[in-house]
C-alpha positions in Angstrom: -17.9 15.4 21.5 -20.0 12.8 22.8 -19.7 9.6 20.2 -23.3 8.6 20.7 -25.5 11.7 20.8 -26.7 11.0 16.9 -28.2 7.4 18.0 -29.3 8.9 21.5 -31.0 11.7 19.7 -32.6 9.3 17.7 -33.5 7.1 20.4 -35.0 9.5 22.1 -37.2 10.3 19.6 -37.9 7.4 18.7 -38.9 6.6 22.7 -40.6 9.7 22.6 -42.9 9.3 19.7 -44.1 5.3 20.9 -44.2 7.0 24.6 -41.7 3.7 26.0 -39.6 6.3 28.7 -37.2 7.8 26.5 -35.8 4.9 24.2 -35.6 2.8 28.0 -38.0 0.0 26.9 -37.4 0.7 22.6 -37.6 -2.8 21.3 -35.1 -4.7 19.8 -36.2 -4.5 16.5 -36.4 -1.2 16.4 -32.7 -0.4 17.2 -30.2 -0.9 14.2 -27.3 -3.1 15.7 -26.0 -3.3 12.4 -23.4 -1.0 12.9 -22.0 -2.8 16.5 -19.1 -4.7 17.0 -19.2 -6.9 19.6 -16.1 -8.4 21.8 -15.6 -12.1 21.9 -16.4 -13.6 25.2 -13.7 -14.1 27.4 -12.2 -18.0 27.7 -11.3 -17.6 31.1 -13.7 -19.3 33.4 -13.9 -17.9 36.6 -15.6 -20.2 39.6 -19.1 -20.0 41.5 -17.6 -19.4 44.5 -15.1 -16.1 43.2 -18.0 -14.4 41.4 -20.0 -14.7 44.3 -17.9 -12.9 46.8 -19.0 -9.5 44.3 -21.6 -7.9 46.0 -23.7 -6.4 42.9 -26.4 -3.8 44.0 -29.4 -1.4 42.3 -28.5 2.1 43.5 -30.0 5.5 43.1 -28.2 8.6 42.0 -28.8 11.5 44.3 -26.5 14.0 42.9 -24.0 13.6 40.1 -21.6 16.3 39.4 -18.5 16.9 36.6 -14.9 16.3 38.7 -13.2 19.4 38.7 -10.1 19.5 36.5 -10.7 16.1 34.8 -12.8 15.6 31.3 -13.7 12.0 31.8 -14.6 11.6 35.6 -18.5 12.0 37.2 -18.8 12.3 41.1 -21.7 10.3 41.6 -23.5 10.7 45.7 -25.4 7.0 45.8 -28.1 5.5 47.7 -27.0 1.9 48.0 -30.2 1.6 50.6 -27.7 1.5 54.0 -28.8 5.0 55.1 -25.5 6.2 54.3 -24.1 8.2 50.9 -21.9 6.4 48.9 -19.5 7.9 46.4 -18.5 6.3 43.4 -16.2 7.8 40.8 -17.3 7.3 36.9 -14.8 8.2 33.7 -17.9 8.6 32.0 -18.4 12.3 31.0 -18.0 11.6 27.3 -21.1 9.7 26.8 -23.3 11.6 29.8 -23.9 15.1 31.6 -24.4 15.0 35.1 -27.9 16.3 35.3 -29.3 13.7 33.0 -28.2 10.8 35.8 -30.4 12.0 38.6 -33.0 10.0 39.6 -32.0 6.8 37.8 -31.7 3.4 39.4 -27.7 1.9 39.1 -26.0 -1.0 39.1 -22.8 -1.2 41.2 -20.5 -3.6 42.4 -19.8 -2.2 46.3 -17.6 -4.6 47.5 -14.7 -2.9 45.8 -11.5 -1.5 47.9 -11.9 2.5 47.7 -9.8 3.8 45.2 -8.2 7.4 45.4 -9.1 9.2 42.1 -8.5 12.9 41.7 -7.9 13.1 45.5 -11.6 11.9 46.0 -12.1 8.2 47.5 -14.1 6.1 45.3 -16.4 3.1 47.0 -17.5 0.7 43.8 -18.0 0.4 40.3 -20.9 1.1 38.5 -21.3 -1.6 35.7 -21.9 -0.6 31.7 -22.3 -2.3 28.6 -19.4 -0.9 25.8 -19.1 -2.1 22.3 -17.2 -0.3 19.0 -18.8 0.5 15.8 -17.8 -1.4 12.9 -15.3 0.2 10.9 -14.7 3.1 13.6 -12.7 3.6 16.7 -15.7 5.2 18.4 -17.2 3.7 21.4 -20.8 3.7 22.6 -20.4 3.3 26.6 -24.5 2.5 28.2 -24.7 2.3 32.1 -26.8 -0.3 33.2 -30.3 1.2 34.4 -33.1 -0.6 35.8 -36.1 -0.1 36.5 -37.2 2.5 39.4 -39.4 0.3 41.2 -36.5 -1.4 42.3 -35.5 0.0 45.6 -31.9 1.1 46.4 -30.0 -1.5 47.9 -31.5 -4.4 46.3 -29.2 -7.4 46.0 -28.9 -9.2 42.1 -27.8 -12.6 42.1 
């Protein structure tokens, strides 16, 4: 089902074998981009002062959980380092289980309105790189991890 498990199997091997964290820190040159299509930039400039008004933050990923009754969403329970849970809703159950998300350090954008989804508010966005294979409709989807050193909460400019 999941569009990437062949090149995550094989990352994680790789990772495995050269002990770099499960493909985490795999070098560029030993990843075969060959296959990726990449989508033009976008022409549309947007100004300083609009970007800056999105508040992007590392968070951590206390629980994460399959939605019931949807086959795309994750419930994600978040520690955006404010002492409170946030939840933040993720159609992202094709290219990851729950389980294997605890633990890892986010990036969100938590400025967002909430957003009703399945009857469960949503507070943010976390951010992910997406790119097509060439010469296939699948879709490799990577959330954007960072390292765990970096504390929840952490502001990125």
């Amino acid at each position: 089902m999941k569009s990437i498990s062949g090149a995550k199997a094989a990352s994680e091997a790789e990772g495995a074998a050269s002990g770099d964290n499960n493909g985490f820190f795999t070098p560029n040159d030993k990843i075969d981009f060959s296959k990726v299509k990449v989508e033009p930039l976008f022409e549309e400039q947007v100004d300083f002062e609009t970007f800056s008004k999105s508040d992007f933050r590392a968070v951590k990923v206390k629980e994460c959980v399959a939605v019931p009754k949807s086959k795309k969403l994750l419930q994600f329970t978040l520690d955006d380092g404010t002492g409170t849970d946030r939840t933040i809703l993720s159609g992202i159950h094709a290219f990851y289980e729950p389980e294997e998300l605890v633990g890892k350090t986010l990036i969100a954008i938590t400025n967002l309105p909430p957003r009703k989804m399945m009857g469960i508010e949503s507070c943010g966005m976390l951010l992910s790189a997406v790119n097509n294979l060439k010469d296939s409709e699948d879709e490799e989807l990577h959330l954007l991890m960072v390292d765990n050193h970096i504390p929840a909460g952490a502001k990125l400019y």
